[in-house]
C-alpha positions as CSV (number, residue, x, y, z in Angstrom):
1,X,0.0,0.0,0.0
2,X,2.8,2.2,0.7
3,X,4.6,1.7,-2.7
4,X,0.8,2.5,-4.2
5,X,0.3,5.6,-2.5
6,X,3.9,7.2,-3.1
7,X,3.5,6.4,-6.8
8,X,0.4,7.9,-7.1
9,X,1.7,11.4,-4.9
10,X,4.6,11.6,-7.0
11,X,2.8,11.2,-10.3
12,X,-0.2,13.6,-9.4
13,X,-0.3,15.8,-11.9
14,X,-0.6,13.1,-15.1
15,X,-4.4,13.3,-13.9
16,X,-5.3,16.5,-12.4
17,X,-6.7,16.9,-15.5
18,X,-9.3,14.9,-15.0
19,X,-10.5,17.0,-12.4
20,X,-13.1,20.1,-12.4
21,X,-12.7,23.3,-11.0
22,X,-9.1,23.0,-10.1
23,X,-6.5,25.8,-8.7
24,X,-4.3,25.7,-11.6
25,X,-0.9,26.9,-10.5
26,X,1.1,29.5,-12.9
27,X,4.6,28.6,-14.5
28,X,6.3,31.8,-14.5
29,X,10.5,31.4,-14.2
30,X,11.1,35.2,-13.6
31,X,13.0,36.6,-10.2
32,X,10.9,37.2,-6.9
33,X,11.9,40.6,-6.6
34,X,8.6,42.8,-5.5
35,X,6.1,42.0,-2.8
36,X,3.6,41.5,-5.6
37,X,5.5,38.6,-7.1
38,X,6.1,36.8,-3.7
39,X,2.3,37.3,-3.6
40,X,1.9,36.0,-6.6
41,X,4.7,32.7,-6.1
42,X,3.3,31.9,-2.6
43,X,-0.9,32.1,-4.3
44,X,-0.4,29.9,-6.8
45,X,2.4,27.4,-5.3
46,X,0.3,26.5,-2.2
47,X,-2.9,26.1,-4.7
48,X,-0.5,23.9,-6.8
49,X,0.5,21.3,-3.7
50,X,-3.1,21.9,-2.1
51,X,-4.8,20.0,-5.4
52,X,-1.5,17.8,-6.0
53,X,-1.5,16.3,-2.2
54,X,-5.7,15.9,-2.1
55,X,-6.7,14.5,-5.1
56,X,-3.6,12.2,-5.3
57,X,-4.8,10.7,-1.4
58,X,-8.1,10.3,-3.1
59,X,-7.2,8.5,-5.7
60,X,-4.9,6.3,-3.8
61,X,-7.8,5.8,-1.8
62,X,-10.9,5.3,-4.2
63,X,-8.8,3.4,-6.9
64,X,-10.8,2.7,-10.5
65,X,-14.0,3.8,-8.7
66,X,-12.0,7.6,-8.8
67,X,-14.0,8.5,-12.1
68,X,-17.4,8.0,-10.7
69,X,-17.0,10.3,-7.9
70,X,-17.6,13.0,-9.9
71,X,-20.9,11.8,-10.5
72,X,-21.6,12.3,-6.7
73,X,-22.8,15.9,-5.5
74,X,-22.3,15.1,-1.6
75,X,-18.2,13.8,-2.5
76,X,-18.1,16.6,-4.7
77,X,-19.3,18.8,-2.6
78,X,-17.0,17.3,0.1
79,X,-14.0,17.8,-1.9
80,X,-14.6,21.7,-2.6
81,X,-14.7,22.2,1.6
82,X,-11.4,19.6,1.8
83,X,-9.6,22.2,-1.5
84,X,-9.9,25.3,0.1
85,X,-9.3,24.3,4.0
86,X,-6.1,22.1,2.7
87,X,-5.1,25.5,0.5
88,X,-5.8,27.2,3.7
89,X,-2.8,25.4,5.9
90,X,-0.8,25.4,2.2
91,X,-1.0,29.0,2.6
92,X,-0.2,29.6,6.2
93,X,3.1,27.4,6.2
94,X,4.5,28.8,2.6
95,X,3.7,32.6,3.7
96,X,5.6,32.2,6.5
97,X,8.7,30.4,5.0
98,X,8.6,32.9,2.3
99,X,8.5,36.0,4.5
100,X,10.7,34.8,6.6
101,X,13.8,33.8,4.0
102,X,12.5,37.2,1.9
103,X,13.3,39.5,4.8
104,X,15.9,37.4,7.3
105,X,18.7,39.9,6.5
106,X,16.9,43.1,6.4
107,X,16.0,45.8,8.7
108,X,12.7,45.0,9.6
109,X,11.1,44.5,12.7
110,X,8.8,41.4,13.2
111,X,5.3,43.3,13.3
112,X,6.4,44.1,9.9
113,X,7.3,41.1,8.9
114,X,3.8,40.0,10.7
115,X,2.2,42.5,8.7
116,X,3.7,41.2,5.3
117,X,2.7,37.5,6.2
118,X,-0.9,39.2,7.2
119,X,-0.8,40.5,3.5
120,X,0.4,37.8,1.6
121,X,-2.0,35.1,2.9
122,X,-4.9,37.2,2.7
123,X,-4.2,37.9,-0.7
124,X,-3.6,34.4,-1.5
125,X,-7.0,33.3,-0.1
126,X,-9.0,36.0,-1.9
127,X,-7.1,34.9,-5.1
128,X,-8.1,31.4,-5.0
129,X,-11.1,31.3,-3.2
130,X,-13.9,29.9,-5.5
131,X,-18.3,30.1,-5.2
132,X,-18.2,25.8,-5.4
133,X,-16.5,26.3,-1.2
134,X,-19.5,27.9,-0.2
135,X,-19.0,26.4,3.3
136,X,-15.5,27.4,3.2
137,X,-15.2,30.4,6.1
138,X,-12.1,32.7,4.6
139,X,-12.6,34.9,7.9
140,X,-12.0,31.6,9.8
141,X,-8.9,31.0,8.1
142,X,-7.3,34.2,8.5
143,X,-8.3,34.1,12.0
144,X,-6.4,31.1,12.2
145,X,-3.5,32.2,11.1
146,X,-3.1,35.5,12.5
147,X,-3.3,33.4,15.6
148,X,-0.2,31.3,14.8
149,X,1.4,34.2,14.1
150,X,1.2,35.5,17.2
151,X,3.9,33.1,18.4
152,X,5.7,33.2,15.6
153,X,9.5,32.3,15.9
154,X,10.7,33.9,12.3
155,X,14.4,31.5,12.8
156,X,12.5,28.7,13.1
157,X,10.0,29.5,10.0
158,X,13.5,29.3,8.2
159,X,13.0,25.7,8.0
160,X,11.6,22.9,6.0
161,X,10.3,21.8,9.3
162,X,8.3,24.8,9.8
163,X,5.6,23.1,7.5
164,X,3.4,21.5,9.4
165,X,-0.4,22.4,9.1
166,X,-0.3,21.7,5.6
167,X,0.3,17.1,6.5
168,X,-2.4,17.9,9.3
169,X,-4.9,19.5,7.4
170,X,-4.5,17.1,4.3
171,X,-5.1,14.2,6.8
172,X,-8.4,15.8,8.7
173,X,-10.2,17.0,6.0
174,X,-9.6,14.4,2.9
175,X,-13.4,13.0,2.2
176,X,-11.9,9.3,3.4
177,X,-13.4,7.3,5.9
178,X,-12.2,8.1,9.3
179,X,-10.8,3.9,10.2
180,X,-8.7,4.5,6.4
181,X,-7.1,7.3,7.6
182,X,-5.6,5.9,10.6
183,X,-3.6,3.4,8.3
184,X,-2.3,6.3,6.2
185,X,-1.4,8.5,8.1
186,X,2.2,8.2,7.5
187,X,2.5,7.9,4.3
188,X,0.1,10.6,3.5
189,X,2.2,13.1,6.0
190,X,5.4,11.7,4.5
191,X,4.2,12.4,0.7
192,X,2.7,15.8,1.8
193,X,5.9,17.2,3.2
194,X,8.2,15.7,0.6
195,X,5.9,17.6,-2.2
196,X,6.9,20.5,-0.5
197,X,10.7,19.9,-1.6
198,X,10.6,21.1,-5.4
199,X,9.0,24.7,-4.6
200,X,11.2,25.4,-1.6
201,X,13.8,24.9,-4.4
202,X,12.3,27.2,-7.1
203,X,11.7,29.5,-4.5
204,X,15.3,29.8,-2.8
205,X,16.8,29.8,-6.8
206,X,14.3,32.7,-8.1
207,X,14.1,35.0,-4.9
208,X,16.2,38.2,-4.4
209,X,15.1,39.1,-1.0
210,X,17.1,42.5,-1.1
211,X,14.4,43.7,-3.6
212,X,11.5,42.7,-1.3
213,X,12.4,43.5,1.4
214,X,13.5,46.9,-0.3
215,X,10.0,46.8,-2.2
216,X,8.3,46.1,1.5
217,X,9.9,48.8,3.5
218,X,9.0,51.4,0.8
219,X,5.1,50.4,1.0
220,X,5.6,50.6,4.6
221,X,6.7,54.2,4.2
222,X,3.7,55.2,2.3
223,X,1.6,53.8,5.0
224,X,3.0,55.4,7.7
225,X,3.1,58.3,6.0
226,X,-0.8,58.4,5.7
227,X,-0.9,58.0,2.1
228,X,-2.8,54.4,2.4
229,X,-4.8,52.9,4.9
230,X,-3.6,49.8,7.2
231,X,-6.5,47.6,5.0
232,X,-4.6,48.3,2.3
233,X,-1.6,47.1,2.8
């Protein structure tokens, strides 16, 4: 079962295809060097490994029955909640690795590194929040990670092992039958946070943190000058 699973994680995208509505994740190669392109990287890079890790744990799961669940409006239905709470904790833990490698050798204090994270993920939800999640709370979501930044330890967020709500989420709210999960749970936390490998490499190879950063303080400027509000930053 093991071998199953890992084949079907690492070969996820040869069916996404299949698949309606999906978060379909952009394949730009340019630098990283604004605030509007991490944005943009960290949006589309945690929608990419949200839809990657879900439907390939369903598919593991269902087998040849996969193509008939479509047909279902309660597992569809299902699967639209499981999207955007899994993007959700893709978001939280890739805003915070980004932020912190973007601005870990600039002058900026940590409520404004707080307040670029606070940026970021909101924009990231409102870009890939879709009318088929419904029961999806966005407010919820933000809630929940302005709460885990509140203890926030910006070293530690260097690290790979910084990602953890994403295996967690994937795990609680994939449409799979509570007694399955508790076989799979390593494998599908394993797969998860080995998917995570590739973009942490695009990112590191594509980012010039001296322009964000330098891009980050100057909208800070404006703000505190009184030219925009806080809501729009």
């Amino acid at each position: 079962m093991t071998t199953f699973l890992t084949r079907l994680f690492d070969n996820a995208g040869d069916y996404l295809k299949m698949l309606p509505a999906l978060l379909v994740p952009r394949r730009d190669r340019g630098p990283i060097d604004s605030v509007a392109a991490l944005t943009d990287f960290v949006a589309s890079r945690a929608a990419y490994h949200a839809q990657k890790t879900l439907y390939g744990y369903v598919k593991a799961r269902m087998g040849i029955r996969y193509p008939a669940m479509f047909e279902d409006a309660s597992i569809i239905a299902s699967l639209n909640i499981a999207k955007m709470n899994v993007l959700a904790a893709c978001l939280s833990d890739l805003t915070l690795y980004a932020v912190a490698h973007a601005t870990q050798n600039a002058a900026i204090a940590n409520q404004d590194r707080a307040a670029l994270a606070l940026r970021i993920y909101r924009d990231g939800l409102a870009t890939n929040t879709t009318e088929a999640a419904s029961e999806f709370s966005a407010a919820e979501a933000f809630a929940g990670f302005s709460q885990r930044l509140e203890s926030i330890d910006w070293r530690a967020a260097l690290k790979p092992e910084s990602f953890t709500e994403s295996p967690k989420a994937l795990l609680r709210w994939a449409p799979i039958a509570d007694k399955l999960k508790k076989f799979d749970s390593e494998i599908v936390a394993n797969s998860a946070t080995f998917a995570w490998r590739d973009i942490r490499e695009q990112f590191r190879k594509r980012l010039r943190a001296d322009a964000v950063s330098a891009d980050w303080r100057a909208q800070l400027a404006i703000g505190r000058d009184g030219s925009i509000s806080d809501s729009d930053r």
